[in-house]
N, CA and C of each residue as an Amber inpcrd file, in Angstrom:
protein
   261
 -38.3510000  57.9720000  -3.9910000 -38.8800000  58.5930000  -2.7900000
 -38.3370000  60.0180000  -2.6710000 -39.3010000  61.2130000  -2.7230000
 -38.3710000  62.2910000  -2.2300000 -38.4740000  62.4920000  -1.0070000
 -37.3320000  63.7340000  -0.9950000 -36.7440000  63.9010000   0.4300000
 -37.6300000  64.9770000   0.9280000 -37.2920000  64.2100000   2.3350000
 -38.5010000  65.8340000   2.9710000 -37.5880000  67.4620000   3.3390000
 -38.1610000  68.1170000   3.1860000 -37.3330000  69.5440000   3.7280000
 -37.6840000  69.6390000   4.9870000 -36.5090000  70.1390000   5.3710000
 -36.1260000  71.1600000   6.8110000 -36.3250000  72.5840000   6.4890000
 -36.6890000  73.3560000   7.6840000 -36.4360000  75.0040000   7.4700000
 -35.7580000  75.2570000   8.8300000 -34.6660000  75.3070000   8.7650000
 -33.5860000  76.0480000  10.1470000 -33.6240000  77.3880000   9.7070000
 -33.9170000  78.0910000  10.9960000 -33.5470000  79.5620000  10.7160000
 -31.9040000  79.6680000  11.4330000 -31.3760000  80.5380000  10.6730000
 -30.0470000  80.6900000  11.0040000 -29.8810000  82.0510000  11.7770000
 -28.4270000  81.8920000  12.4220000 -28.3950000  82.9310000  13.5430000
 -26.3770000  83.6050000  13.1290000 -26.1950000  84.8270000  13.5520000
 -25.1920000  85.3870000  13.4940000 -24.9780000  84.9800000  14.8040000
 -25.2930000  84.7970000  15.7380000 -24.9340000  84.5450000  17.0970000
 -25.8570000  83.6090000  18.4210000 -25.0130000  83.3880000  19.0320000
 -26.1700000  82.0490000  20.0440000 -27.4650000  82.7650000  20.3710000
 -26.8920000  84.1690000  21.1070000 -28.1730000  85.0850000  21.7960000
 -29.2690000  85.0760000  21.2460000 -29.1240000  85.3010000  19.8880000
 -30.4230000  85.4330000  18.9420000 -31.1850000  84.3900000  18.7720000
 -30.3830000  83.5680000  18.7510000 -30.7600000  81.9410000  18.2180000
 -31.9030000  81.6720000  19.6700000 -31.3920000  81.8510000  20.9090000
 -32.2850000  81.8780000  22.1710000 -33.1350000  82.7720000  22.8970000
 -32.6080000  83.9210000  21.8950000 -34.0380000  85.0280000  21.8800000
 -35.2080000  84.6530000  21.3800000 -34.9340000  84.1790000  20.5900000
 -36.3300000  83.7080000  19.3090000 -36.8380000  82.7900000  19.5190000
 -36.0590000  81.6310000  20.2130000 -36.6750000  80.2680000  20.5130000
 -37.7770000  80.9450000  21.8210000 -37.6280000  81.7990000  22.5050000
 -38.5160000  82.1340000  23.7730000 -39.6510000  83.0020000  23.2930000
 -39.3540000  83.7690000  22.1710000 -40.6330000  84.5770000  21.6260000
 -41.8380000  83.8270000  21.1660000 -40.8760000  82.8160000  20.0440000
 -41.7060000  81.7970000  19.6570000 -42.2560000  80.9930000  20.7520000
 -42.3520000  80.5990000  21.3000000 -42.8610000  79.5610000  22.7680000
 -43.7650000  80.1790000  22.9660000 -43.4250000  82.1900000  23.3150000
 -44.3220000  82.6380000  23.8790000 -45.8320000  82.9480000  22.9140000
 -45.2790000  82.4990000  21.5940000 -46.6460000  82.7420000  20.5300000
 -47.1530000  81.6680000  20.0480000 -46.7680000  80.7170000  20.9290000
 -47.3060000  79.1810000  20.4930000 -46.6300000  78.8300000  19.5990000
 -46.1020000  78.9470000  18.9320000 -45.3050000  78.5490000  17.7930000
 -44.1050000  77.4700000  18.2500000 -44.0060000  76.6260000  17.2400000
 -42.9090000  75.3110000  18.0070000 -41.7680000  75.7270000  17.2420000
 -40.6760000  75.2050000  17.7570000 -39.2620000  75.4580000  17.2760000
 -38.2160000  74.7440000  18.4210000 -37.5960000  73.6680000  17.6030000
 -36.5330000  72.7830000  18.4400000 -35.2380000  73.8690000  17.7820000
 -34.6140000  73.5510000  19.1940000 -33.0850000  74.3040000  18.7530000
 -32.1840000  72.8730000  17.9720000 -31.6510000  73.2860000  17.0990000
 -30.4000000  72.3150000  16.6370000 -29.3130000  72.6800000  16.0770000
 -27.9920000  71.8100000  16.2790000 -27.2590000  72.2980000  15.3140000
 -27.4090000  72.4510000  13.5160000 -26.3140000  73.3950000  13.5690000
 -26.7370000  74.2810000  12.1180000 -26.1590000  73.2130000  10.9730000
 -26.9330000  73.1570000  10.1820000 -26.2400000  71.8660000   9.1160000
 -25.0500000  73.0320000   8.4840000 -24.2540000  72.2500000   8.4720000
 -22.6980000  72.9310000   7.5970000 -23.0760000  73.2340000   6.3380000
 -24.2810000  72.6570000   5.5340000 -24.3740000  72.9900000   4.2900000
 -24.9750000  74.6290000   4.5000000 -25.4540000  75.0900000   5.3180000
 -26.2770000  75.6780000   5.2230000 -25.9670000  77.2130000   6.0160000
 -24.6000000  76.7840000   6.6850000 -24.2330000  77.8650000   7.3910000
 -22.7310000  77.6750000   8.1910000 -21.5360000  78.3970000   8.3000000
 -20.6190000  78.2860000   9.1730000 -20.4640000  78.7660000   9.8260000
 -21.7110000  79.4270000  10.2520000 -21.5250000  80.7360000  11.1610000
 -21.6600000  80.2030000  12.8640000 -23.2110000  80.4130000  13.1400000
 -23.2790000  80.4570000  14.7780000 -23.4870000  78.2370000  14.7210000
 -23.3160000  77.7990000  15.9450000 -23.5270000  76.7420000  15.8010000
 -25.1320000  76.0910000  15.9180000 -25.9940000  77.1740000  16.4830000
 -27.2740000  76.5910000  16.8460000 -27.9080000  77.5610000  15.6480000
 -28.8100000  76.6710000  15.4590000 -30.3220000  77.1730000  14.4180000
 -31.6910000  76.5280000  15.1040000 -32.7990000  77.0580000  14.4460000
 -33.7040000  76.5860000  14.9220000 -35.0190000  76.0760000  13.9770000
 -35.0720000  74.6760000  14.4750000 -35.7390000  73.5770000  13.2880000
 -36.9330000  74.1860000  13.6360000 -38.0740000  74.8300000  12.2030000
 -39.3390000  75.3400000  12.3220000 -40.0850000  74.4790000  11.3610000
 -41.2950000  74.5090000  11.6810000 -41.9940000  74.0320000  10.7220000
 -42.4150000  74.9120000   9.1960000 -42.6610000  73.7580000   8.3670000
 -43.0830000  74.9750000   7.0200000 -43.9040000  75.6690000   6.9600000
 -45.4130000  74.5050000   7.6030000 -46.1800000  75.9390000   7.4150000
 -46.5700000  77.0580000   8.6000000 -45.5970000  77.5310000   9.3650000
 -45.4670000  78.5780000  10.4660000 -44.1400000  79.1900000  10.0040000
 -43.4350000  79.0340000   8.8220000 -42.3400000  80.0310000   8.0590000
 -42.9100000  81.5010000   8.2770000 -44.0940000  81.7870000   7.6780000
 -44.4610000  83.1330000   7.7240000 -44.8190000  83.8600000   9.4170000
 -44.9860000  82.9300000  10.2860000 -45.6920000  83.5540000  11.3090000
 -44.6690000  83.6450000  12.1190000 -43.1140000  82.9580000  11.7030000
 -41.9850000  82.5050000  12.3220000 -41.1450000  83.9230000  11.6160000
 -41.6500000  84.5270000  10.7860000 -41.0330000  85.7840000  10.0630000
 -41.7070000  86.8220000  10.4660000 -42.7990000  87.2770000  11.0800000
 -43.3400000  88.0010000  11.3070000 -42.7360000  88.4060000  13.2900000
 -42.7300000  87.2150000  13.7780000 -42.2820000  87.0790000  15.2260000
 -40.5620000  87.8340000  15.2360000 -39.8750000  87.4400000  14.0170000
 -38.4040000  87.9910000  13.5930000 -38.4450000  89.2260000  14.0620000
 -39.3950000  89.7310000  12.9310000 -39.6630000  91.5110000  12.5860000
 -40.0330000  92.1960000  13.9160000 -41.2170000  91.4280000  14.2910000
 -42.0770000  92.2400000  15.7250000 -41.3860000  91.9600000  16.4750000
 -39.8000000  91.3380000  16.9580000 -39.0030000  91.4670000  17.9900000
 -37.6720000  91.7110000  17.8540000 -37.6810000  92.2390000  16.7410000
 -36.2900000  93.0350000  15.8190000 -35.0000000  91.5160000  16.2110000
 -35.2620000  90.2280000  15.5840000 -34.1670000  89.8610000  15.9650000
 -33.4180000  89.5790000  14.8720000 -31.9740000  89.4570000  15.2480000
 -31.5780000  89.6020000  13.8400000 -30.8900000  88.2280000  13.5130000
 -31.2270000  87.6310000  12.4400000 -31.2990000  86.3440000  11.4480000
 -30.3820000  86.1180000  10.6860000 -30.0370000  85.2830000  10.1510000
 -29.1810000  85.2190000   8.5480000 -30.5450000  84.4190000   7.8480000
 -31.4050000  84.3280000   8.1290000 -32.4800000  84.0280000   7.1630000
 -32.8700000  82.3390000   7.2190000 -33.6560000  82.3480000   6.5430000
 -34.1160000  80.5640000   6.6300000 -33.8010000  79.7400000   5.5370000
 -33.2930000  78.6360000   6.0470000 -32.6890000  77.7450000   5.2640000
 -33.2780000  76.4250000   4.6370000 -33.4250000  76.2930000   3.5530000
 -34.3160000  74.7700000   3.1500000 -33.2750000  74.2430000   2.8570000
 -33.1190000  72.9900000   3.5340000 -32.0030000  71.3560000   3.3300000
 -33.3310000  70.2850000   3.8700000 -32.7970000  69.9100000   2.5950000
 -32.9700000  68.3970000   2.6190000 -32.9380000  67.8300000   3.4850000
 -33.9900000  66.5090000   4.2910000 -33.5240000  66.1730000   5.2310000
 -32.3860000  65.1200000   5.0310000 -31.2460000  64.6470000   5.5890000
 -30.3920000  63.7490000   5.0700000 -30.3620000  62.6440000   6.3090000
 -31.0030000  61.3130000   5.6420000 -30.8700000  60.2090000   6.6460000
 -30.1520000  59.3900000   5.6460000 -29.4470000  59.3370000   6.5480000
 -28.6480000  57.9680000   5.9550000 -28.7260000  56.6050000   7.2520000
 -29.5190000  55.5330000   6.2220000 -30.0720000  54.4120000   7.4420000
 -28.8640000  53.3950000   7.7990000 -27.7700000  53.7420000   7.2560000
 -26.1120000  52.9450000   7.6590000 -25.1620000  53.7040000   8.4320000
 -25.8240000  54.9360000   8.3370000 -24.8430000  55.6580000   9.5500000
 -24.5180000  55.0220000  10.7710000 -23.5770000  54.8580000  11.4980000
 -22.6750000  54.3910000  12.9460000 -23.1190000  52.5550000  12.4360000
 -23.4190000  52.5240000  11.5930000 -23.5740000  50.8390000  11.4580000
 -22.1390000  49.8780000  11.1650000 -21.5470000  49.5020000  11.6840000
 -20.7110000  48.8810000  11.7620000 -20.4510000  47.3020000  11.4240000
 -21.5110000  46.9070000  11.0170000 -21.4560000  45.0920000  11.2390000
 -22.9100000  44.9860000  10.2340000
């Protein structure tokens, strides 16, 4: 079975991370805020889960509102179906 990808865009700082989530809203475009997978960044703690195919329109919204990024990240999604399972 392969794994599905994520695209988090990553942030140098929270502000940005919640600048962009409101631009995007305002262009229809979807985007959940989440934390930043550690593989993928140690920087700000929030990123924002986009879809793949709105990457480009999610890069264009970047540019036309000068915000500034550490860029987009593809990870793997990682489920593990025994996580907190105890018994």
């Amino acid at each position: 079975m392969e794994q599905e990808i994520q695209y988090y865009v990553l942030f140098p700082n929270h502000d940005n991370g919640m600048r962009l989530h409101r631009e995007l809203k305002k262009k229809g475009l979807s985007s959940v805020i989440a934390p930043t997978p550690r593989q993928a960044s140690k920087c700000c703690g929030i990123s924002l889960l986009i879809k793949e195919e709105e990457t480009d329109a999610v890069k264009d919204v970047i540019e036309e509102a000068d915000i500034e990024t550490l860029g987009i990240a593809q990870i793997k999604k990682d489920v593990n179906p025994n996580r907190d399972r105890y018994c």
